[in-house]
Backbone as CSV, one residue per row, in Angstrom:
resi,resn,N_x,N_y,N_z,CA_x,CA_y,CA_z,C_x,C_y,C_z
1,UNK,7.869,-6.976,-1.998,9.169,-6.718,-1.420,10.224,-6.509,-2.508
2,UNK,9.721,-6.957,-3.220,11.128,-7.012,-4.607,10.872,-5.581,-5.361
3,UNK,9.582,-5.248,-5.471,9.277,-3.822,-5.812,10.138,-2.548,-4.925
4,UNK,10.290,-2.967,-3.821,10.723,-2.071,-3.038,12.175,-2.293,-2.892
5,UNK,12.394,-3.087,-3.222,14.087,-3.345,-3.010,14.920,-2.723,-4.484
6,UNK,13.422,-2.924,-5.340,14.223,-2.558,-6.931,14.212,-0.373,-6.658
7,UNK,13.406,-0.427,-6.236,13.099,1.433,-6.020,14.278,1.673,-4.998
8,UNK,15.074,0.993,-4.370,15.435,1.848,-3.014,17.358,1.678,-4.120
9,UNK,17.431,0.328,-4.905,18.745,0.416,-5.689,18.760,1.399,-6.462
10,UNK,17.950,2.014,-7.472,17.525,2.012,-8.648,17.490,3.930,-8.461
11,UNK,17.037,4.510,-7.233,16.201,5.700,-7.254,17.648,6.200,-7.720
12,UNK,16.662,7.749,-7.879,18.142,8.398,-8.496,18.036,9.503,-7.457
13,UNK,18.274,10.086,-6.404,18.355,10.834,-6.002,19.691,9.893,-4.797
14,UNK,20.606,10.298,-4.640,21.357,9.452,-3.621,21.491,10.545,-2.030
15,UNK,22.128,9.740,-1.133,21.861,10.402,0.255,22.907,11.611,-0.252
16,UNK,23.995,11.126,-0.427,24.705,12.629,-0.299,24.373,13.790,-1.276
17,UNK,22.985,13.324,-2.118,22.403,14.476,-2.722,21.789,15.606,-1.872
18,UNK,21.264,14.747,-0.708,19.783,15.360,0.410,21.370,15.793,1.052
19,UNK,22.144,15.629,1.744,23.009,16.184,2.038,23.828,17.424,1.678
20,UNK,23.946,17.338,0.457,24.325,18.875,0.023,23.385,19.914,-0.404
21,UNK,22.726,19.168,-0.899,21.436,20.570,-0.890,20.869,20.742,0.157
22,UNK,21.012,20.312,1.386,20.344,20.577,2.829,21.258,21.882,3.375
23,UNK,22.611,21.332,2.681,23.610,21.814,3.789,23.364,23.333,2.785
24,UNK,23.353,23.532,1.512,22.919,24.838,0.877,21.795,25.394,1.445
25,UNK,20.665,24.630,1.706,19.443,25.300,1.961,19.704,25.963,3.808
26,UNK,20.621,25.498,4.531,20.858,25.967,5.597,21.954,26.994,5.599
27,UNK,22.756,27.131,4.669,23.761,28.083,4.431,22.891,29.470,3.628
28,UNK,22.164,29.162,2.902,21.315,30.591,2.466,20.394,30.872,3.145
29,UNK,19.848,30.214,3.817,18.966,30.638,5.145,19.517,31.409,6.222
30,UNK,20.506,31.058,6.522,21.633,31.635,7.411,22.234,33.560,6.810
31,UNK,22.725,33.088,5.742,23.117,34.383,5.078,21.765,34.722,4.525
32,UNK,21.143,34.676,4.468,19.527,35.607,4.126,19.101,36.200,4.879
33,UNK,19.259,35.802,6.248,19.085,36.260,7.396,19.895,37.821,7.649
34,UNK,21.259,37.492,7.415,22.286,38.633,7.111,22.190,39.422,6.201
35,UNK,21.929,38.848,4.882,21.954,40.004,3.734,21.391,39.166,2.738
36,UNK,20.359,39.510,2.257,19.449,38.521,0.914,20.633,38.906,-0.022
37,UNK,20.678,39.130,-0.725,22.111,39.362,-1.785,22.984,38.836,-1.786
38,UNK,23.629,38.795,-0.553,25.241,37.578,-0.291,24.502,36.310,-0.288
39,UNK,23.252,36.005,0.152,22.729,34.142,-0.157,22.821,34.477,-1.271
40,UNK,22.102,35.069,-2.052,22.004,34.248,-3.513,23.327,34.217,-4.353
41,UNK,24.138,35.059,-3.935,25.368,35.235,-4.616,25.857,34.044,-4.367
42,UNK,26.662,33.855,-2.732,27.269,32.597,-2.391,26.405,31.510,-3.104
43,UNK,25.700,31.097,-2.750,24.778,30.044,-3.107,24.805,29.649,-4.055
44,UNK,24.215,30.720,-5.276,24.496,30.283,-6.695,25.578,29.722,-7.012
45,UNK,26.885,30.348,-6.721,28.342,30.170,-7.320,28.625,29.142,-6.524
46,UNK,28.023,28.520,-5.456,28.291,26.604,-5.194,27.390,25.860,-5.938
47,UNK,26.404,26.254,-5.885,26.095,25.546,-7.202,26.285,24.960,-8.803
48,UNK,26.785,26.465,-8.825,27.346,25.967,-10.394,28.794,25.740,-10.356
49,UNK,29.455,25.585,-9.141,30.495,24.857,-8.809,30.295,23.399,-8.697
50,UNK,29.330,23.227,-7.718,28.999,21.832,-7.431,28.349,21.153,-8.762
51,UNK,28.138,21.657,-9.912,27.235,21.475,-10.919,28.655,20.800,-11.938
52,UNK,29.736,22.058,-11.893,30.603,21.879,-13.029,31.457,20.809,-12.578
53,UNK,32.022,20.617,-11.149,32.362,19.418,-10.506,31.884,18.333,-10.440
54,UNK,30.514,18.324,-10.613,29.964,17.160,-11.250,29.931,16.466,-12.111
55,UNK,29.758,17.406,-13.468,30.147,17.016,-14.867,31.117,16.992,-15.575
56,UNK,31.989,17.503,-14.597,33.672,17.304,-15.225,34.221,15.812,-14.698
57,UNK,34.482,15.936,-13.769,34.942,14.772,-12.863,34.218,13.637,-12.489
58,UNK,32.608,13.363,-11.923,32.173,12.822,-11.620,31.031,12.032,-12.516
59,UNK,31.639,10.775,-12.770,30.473,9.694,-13.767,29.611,8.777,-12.774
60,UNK,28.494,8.862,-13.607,27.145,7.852,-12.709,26.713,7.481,-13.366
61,UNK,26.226,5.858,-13.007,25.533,5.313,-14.132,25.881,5.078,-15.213
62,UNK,25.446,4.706,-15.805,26.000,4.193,-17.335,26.523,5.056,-18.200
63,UNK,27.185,6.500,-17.629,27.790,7.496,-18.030,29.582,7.009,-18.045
64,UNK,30.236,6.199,-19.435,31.475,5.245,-19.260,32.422,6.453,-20.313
């Protein structure tokens, strides 16, 4: 039990990770549907939005 309690603090993937990449993987599915070109366009450029917003602003972990 302590094994499992240390994996569920510890993991590194957090919920609102599965959350935004869900909500991408349903937004380029959607526009792929419409036009393969506008997904990858949109898509990419939240990504490396959501990427640079990450590493500008946002610290985790022993990142002080």
């Amino acid at each position: 039990m302590k094994f499992l309690k240390y994996i569920v603090k510890n993991f590194p993937v957090d919920t609102r990770d599965i959350f935004v990449l869900g909500g991408l993987a349903m937004m380029f599915y959607g526009l792929y549907d419409f036009k393969p070109w506008v997904a990858y366009a949109v898509v990419g450029t939240a990504v490396v939005a959501i990427g640079l917003f990450f590493g500008l602003f946002v610290k985790r972990g022993d990142q002080e």
